[in-house]
C-alpha positions as MATLAB code, in Angstrom:
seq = 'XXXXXXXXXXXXXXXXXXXXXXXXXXXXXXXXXXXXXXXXXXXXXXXXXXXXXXXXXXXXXXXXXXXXXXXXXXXXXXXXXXXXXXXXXXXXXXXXXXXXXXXXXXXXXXXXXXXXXXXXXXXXXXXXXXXXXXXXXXXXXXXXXXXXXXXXXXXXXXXXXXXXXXXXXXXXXXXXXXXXXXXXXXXXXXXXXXXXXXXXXXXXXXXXXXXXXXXXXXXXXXXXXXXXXXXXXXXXXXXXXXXXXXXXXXXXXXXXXXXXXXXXXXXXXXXXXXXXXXXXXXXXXXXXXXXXXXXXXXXXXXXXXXXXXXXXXXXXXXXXXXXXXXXXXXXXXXXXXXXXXXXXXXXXXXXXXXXXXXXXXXXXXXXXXXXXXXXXXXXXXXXXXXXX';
ca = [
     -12.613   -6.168  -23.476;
     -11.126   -6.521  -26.835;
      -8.899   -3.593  -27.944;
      -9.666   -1.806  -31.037;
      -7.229   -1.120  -33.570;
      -6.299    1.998  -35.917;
      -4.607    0.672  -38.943;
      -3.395    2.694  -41.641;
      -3.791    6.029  -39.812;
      -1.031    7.933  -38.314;
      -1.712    8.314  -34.364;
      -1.150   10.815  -31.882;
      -1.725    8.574  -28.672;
      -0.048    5.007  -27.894;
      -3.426    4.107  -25.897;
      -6.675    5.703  -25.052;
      -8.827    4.497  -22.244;
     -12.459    5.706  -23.565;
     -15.491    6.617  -21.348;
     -14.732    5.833  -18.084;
     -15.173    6.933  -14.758;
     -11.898    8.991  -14.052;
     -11.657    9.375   -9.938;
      -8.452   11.217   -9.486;
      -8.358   13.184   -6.230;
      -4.848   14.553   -6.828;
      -6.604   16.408   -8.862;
      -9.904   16.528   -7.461;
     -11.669   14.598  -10.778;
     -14.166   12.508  -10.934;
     -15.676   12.912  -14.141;
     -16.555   10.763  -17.591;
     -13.986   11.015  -19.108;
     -10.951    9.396  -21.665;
      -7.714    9.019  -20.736;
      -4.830    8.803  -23.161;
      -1.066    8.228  -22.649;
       1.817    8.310  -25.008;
       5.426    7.495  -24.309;
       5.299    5.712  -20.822;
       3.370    9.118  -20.089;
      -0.410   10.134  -19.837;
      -1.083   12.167  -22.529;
      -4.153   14.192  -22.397;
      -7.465   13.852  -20.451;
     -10.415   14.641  -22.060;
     -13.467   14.007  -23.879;
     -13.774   12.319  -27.491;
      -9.763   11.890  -27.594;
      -9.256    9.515  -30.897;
      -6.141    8.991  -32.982;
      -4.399    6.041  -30.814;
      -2.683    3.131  -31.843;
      -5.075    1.368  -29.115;
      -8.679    2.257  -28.172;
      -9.948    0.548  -24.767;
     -13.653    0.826  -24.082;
     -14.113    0.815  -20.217;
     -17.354    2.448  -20.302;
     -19.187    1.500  -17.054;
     -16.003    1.186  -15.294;
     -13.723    3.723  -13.121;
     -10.181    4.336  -14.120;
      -7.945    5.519  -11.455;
      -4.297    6.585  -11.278;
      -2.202    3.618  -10.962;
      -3.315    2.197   -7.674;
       0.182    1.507   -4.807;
       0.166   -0.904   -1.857;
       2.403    0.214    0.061;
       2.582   -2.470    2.663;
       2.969   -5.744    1.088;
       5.834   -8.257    1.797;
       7.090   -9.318   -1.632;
      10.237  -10.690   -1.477;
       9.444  -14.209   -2.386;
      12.087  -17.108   -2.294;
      13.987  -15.000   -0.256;
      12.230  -14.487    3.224;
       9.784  -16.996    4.359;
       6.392  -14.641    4.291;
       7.463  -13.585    0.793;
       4.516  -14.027   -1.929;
       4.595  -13.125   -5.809;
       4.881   -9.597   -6.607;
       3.499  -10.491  -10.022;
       0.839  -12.259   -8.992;
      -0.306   -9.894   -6.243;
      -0.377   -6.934   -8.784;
      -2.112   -8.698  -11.096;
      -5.000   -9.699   -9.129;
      -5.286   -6.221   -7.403;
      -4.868   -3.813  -10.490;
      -1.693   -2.720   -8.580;
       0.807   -0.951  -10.290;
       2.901   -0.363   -7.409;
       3.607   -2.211   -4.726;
       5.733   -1.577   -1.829;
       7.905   -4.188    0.519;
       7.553   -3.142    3.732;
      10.715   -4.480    4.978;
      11.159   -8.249    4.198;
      14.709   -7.199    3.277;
      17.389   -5.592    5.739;
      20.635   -3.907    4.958;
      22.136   -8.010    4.499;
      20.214   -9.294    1.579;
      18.811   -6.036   -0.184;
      20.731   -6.490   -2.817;
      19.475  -10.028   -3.372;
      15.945   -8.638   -3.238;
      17.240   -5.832   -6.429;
      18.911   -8.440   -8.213;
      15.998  -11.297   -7.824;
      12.739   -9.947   -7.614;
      12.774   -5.955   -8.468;
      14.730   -5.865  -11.351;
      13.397   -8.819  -13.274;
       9.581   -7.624  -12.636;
       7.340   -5.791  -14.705;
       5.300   -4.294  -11.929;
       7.066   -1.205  -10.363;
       8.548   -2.345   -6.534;
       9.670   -0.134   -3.814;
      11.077   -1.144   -0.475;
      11.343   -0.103    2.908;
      14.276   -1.041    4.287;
      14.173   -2.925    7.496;
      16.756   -1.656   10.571;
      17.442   -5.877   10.949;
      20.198   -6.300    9.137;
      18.678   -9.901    7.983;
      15.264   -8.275    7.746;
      12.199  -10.832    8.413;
      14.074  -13.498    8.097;
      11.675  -16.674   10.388;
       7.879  -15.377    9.612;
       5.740  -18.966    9.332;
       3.061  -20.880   11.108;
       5.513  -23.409   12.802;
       8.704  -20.689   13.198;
       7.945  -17.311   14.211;
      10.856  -15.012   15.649;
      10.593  -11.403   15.641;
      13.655   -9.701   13.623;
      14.026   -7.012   16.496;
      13.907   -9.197   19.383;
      18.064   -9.327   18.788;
      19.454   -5.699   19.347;
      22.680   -7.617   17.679;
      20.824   -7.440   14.208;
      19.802   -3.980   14.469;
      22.586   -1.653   13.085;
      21.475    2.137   12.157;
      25.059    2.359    9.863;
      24.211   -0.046    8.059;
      20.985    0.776    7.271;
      21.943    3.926    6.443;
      24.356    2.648    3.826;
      22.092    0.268    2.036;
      19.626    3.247    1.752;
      22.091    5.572    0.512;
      22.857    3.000   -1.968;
      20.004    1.819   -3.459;
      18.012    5.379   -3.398;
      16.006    4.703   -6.318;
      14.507    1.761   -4.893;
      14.171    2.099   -1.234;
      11.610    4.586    0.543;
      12.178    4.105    3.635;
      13.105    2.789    7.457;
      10.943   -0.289    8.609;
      10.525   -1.260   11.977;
       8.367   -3.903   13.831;
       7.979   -3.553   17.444;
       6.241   -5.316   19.706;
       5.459   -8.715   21.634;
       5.890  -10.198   18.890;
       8.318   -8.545   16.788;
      10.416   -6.995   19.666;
       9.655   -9.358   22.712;
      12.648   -8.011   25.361;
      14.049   -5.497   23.346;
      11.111   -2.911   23.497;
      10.637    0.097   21.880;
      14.629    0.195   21.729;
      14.473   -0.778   18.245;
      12.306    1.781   17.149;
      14.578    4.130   18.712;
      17.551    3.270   16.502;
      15.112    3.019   13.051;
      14.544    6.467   13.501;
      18.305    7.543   14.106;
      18.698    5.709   10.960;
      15.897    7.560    8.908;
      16.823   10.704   10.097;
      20.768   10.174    9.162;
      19.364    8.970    5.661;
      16.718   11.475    5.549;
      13.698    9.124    5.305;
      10.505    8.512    6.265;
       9.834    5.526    8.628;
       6.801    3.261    8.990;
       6.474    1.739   12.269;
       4.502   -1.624   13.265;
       2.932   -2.134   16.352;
       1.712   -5.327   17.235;
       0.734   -6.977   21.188;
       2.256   -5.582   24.509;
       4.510   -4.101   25.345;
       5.793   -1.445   24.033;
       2.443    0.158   24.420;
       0.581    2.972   21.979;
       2.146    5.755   24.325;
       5.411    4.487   24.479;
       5.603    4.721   20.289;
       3.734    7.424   18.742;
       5.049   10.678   20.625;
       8.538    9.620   18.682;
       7.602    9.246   15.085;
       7.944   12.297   13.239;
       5.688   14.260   10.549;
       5.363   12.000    7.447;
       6.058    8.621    9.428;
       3.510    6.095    9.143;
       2.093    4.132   11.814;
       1.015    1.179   10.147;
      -2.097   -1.384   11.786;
      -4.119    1.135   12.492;
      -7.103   -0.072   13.018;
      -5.859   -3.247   14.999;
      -7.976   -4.908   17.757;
      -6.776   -5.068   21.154;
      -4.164   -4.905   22.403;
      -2.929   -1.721   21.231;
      -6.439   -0.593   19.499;
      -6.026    2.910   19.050;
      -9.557    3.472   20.655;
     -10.833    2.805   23.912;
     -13.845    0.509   25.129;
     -16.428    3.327   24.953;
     -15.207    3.860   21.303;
     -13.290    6.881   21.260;
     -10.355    7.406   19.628;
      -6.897    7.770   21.996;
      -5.784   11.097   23.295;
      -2.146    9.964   21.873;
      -3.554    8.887   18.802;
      -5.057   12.068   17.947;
      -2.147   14.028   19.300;
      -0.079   11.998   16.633;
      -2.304   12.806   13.546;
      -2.157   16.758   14.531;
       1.789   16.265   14.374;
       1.638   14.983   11.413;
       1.845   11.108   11.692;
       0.199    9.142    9.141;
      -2.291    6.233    9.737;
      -2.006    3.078    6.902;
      -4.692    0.298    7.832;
      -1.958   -2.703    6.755;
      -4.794   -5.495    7.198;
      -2.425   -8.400    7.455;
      -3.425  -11.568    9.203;
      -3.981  -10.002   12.754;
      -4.400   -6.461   12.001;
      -7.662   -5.173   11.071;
     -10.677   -5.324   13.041;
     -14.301   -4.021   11.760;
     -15.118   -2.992   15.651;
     -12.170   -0.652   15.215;
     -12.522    0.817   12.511;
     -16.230    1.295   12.662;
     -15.583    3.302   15.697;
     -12.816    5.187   14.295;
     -14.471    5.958   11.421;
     -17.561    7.175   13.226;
     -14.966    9.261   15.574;
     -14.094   11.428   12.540;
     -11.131    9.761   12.266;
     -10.055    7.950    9.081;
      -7.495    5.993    7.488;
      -4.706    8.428    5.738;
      -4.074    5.256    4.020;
      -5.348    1.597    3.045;
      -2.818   -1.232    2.550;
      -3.049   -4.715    1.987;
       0.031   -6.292    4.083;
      -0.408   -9.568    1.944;
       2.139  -11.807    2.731;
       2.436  -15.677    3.120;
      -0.093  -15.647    6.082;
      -2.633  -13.118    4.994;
      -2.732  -13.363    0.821;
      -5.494  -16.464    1.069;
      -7.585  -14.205    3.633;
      -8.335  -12.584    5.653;
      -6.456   -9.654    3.576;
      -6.377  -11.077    0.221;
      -5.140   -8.158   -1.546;
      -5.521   -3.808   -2.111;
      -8.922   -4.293   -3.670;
     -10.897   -6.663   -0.842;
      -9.150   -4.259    1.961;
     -10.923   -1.178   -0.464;
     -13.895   -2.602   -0.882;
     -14.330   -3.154    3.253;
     -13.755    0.161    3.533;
     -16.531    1.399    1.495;
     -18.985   -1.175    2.971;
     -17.742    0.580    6.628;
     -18.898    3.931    4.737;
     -15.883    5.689    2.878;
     -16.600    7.058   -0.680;
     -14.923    5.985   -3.232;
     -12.920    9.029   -3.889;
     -11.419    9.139   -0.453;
     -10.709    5.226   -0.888;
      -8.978    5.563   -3.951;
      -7.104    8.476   -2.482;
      -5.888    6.752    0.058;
      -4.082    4.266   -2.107;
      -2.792    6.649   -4.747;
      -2.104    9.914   -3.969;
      -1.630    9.610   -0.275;
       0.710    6.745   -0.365;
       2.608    9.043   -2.828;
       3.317   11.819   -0.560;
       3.940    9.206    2.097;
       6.822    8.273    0.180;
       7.986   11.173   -0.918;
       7.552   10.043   -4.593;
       4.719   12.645   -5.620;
       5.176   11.505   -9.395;
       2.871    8.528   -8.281;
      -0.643    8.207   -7.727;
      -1.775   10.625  -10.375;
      -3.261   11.344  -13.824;
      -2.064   14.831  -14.227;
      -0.943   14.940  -17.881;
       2.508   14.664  -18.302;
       3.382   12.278  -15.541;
       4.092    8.456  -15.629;
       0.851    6.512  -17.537;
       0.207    4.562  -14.751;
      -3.813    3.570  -14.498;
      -6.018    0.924  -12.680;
      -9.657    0.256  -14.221;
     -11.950   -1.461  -11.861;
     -15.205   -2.716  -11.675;
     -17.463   -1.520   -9.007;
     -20.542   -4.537   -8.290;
     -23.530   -4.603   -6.732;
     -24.108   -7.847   -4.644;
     -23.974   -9.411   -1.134;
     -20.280   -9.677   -0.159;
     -19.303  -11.279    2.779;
     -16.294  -10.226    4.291;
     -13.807  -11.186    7.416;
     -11.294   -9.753    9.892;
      -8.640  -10.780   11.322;
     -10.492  -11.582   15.021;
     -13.383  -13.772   12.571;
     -16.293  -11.009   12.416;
     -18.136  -11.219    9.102;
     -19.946   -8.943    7.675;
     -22.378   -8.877    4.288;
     -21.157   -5.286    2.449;
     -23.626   -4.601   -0.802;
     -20.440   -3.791   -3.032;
     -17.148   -4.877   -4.099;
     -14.264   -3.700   -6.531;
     -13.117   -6.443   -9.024;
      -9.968   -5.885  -11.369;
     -10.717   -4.850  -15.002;
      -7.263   -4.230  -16.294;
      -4.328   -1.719  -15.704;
      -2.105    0.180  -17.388;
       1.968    0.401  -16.519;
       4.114    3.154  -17.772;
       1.650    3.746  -20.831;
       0.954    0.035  -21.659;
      -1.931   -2.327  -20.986;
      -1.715   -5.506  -19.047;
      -4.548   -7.773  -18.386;
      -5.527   -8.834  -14.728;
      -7.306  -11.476  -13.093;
     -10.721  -11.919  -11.000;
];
């Protein structure tokens, strides 16, 4: 997809994307259409926009606001699940990707200073209520970060955040058998002191027994994400005859939002083929690629999508999902759009036709007749290539 060139012509536009499909349900598009941007910004949406320094012809192919994953654990070097931030991006059309908290108030700044500042993808970071953060997440060592009420200091936490408010989004907790063992739901308790003293949104993990589903959700608060939402059991947020949990529901009519975080034991097609035929959707789709996950059965953003619209989603509400939704999720509404005027941030993908087969994390495979492919992507106005 060679770019084509205006030479000797004075331009209005840095870059036009021309004649693609535009699906941008901030705005409730999905039209042919070409997308221009101009200084880090998109410029104008329309049809037969010319005059750019760059033409890109992505006919045949959708163009989406810049696409976020906003559970990914990217601190690489640095904690043991970390992977490259770069490299995840790249292969996922991602122009955002969020840390879910590899990094606790103790070696934040190492994650700025190494990884976030010296990237050209845009990060973001939850901040874990560990002070080390995940600091022993490997085949041969694992030890949960909140089993140690010790490490778990709200202050702290609250201090890093305060500090590094550009960067960080919010409070991470993992709770759990795993990630908790004796401690409980106590450290979920003190995550959300901390969010609420630093006036953040929290994403909460939930992984074996105990704590259970009922001893979690009626505490997070309007805006706070549940992430591994469609787990298997234990803690499967519906019940053997397929229905979705009272508690569950109750939490979605409060206000709590639901990110599928695949992961490596996270994401089971039983589940979410039953919540999904329960009326009751992701609010939004997340990779969690990290060291355990990023070879399969999560791979990245775009294999995650792509199951989702082989379990029946459209399009629209999967890209929504991972633009606009994760936005507001945040609290960083700027993202996830195309609305002229905003930051020229833009994923073009290929939708194929095929037999893809496809794996969770308890080994079901299924065949799904489509799959999304990276075609390119645009960061704050400029193109960058991916890969396939």
């Amino acid at each position: 997809m060679a770019p084509i060139r205006k030479r000797g012509v004075r331009v209005s536009f840095d870059l036009i994307l021309k004649g693609g499909r535009v699906v941008d349900p901030s705005q409730n598009m999905d039209k042919l259409a070409d997308v221009a941007f101009a200084g880090g910004k998109v410029a104008a949406i329309g049809e037969g926009l010319t005059d750019a320094k760059t033409v890109r012809d992505v006919k045949g192919r959708i163009v989406t606001p810049g696409l976020i994953d906003i559970h990914t654990h990217v601190y690489w070097g640095g904690t043991s699940l970390g992977i490259d931030p770069v490299a995840l991006a790249l292969r996922s059309a991602v122009t955002t990707v969020i840390d879910a908290g590899s990094a606790g108030a103790g070696n934040f700044h190492g994650f700025r200073r190494h990884i976030i500042e010296p990237s050209p993808i845009r990060i973001l970071a939850y901040l874990n209520i560990s002070y080390p953060g995940i600091f022993a997440f490997s085949k041969p060592v694992m030890v949960g970060e909140s089993t140690d009420v010790r490490l778990l200091e709200p202050n702290e936490c609250v201090r890093v955040a305060g500090e590094h408010k550009d960067l960080i989004v919010g409070v991470k907790v993992r709770v759990g058998g795993v990630a908790s063992g004796p401690a409980g739901a106590t450290p979920l308790y003190l995550a959300i002191d901390a969010a609420d003293a630093a006036g953040l949104p929290m994403m909460a993990h939930l992984d074996k027994l105990p704590p259970a589903r009922h001893e979690v959700l009626p505490h997070l608060r309007r805006g706070d994400v549940l992430t591994h939402c469609f787990r298997p059991v234990p803690n499967a947020p519906v019940q053997g005859d397929g229905r979705v949990r009272a508690e569950v529901l109750e939490a979605r009519a409060r206000g709590v939002l639901f990110d599928i975080g695949h992961g490596g034991g996270s994401f089971a097609f039983r589940t979410a083929r039953e919540a999904l035929a329960h009326g009751f959707p992701p609010d939004i789709i997340s990779s969690d690629a990290h060291i355990l996950s990023v070879d399969g059965p999560a791979f990245d953003l775009l294999v995650t999508m792509s199951k989702m619209l082989c379990l029946g989603m459209s399009l629209n509400d999967v890209v929504r999902c991972c633009t606009s939704a994760p936005a507001r999720a945040m609290l960083r509404d700027e993202l996830g759009t195309l609305k002229v005027g905003g930051i020229g941030d833009a994923s073009v993908l290929d939708l194929v036709a095929g037999d893809f087969e496809y794996v969770d994390v308890v080994d079901e495979m299924i065949v799904g007749k489509q799959r999304l492919f990276p075609a390119g992507m645009v960061v704050a106005g400029k193109w960058m290539d991916t890969t396939s």
